[in-house]
C-alpha positions in Angstrom: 12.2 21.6 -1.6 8.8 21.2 -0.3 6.7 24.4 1.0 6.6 23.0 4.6 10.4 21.6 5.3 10.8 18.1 6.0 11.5 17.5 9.7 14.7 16.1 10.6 14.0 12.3 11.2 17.2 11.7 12.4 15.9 14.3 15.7 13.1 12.4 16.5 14.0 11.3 20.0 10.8 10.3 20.9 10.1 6.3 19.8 6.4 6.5 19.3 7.2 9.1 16.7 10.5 7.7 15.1 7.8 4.4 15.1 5.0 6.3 12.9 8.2 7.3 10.1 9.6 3.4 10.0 5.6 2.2 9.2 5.5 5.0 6.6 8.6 3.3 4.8 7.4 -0.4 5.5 3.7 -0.2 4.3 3.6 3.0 1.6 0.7 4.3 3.4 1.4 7.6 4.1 4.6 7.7 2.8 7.6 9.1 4.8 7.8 12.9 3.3 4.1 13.2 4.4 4.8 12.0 7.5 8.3 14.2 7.9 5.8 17.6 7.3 3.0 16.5 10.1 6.5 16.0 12.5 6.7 19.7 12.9 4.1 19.1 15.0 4.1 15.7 17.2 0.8 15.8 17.9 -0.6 16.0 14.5 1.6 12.9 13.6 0.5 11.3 16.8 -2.7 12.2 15.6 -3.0 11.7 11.7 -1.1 8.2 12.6 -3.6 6.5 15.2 -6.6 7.5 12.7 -5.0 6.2 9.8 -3.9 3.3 11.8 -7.3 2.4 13.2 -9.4 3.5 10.2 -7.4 2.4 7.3 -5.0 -0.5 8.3 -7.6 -1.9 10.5 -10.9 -1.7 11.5 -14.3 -3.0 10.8 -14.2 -2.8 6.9 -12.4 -4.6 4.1 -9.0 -3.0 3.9 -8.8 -3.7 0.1 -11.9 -1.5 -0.2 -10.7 1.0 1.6 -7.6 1.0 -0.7 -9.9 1.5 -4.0 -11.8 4.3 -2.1 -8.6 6.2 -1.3 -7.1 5.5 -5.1 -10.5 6.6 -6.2 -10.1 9.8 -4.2 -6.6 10.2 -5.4 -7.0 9.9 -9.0 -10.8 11.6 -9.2 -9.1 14.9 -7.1 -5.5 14.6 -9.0 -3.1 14.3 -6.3 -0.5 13.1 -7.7 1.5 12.1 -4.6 -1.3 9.9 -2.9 -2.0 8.4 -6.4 1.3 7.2 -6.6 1.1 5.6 -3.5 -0.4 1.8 -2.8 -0.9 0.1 0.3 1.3 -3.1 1.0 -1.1 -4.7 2.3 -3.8 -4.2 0.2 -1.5 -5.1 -2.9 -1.2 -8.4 -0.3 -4.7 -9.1 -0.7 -5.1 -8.5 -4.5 -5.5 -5.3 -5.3 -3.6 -4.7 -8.7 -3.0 -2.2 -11.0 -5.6 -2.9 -13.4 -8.4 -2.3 -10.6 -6.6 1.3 -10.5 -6.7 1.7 -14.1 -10.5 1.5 -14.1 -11.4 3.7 -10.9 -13.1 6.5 -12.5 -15.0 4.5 -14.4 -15.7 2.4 -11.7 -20.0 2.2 -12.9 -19.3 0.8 -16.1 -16.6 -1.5 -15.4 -16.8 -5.5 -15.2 -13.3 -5.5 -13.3 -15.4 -4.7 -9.5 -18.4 -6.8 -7.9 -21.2 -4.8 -6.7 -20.1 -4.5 -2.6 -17.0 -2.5 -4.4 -18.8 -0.5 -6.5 -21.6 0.8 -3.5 -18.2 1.7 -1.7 -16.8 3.7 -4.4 -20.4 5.7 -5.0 -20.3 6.3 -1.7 -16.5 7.8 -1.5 -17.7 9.6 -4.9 -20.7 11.0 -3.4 -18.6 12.0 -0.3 -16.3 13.6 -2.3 -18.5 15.6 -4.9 -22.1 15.5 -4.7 -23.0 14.5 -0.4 -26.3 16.1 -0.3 -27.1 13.7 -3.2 -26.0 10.4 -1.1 -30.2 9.4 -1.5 -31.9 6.5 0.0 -31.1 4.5 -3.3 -27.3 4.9 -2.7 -28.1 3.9 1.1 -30.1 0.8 0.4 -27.2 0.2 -1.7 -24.8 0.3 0.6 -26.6 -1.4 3.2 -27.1 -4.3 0.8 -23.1 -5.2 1.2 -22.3 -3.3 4.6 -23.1 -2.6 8.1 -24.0 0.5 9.9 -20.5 0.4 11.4 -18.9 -0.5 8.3 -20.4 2.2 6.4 -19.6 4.5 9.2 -16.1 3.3 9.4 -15.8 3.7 5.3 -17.2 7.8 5.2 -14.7 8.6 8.0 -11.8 7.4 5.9 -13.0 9.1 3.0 -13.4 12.4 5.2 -9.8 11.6 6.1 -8.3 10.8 3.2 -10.0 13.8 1.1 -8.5 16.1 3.3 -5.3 15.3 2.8 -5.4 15.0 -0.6 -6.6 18.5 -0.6 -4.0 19.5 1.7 -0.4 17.2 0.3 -0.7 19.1 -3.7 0.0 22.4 -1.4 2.9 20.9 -0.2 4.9 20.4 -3.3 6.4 16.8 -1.4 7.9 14.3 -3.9 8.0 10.8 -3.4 11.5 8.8 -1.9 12.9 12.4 -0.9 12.6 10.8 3.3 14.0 7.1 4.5 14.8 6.6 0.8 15.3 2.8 2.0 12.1 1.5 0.2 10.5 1.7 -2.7 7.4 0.1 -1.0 4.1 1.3 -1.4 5.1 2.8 -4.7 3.0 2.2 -7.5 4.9 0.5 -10.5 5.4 4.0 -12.5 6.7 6.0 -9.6 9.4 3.1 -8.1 11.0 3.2 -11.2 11.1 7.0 -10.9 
């Protein structure tokens, strides 16, 4: 069981709420257990939905971007449970497993152009180094992105590193809520 029960989904009465746990199962990102925890509390799912939803699923930057950035997070930090996760829609526009494989290496690697890899030293710097994001990371990034884009990218980050600080704690597993889908599942973990 997790630390933090899983609220009842079957009690949610309100539809806005029983809305954010059916979008959890159809597009992988968060899944449904995270989602179950923050409905203890409707107004952190309200909450933690409508950011996701306007910073991650849409918004002014490229949502496959995005995808790598919260991957990169997820496998640089070691949450297991976010790793294991992959947006539907970014798998949609080409995302793959072999442009996981090669996250942390991201520099080095042929397998990214050079708008990805500003985005990734810039969730990288966000996540372990910020007061070393220099003017040469910034002329990097503005290179490939806009002032809004760029702004739109480090709030996700902020976003998404928090919670993969926070889910670990939780001890959540994956398909243990709405075990309808195996969306948004990488390979490894549907089979599980």
């Amino acid at each position: 069981m997790p630390r933090i029960s899983y609220y009842p989904v079957e009690k949610l009465d309100d539809p806005e709420l029983r809305g954010y746990m059916e979008r959890a199962a159809r597009f992988g990102t968060p899944r449904p257990e995270s989602q179950a925890v923050r409905a203890h509390v409707p107004a952190v799912l309200r909450s933690f939905s409508r950011n996701w939803q306007l910073s991650f699923r849409q918004g002014v930057m490229d949502h496959a971007i995005k995808e790598l950035c919260r991957l990169y997070v997820s496998k640089s930090v070691e949450c297991d449970y976010c790793g294991n996760q992959r947006s539907v829609s970014a798998r949609e526009q080409g995302v793959g497993e072999a442009d996981v494989d090669e996250l942390l290496e991201f520099e080095s690697s042929d397998r990214y152009e050079e708008r990805q890899k500003a985005a990734l030293a810039y969730a990288s710097a966000l996540v372990w180094a910020p007061h070393e994001a220099d003017e040469a990371l910034w002329d990097r990034l503005r290179a490939h992105f806009t002032d809004d884009q760029i702004l739109e990218l480090g709030y996700f980050v902020g976003l998404t590193f928090g919670q993969q600080r926070w889910i670990p704690t939780l001890d959540i597993g994956h398909r243990e809520v709405l075990d309808r889908t195996r969306a948004g599942l990488a390979p490894d973990a549907a089979r599980a």
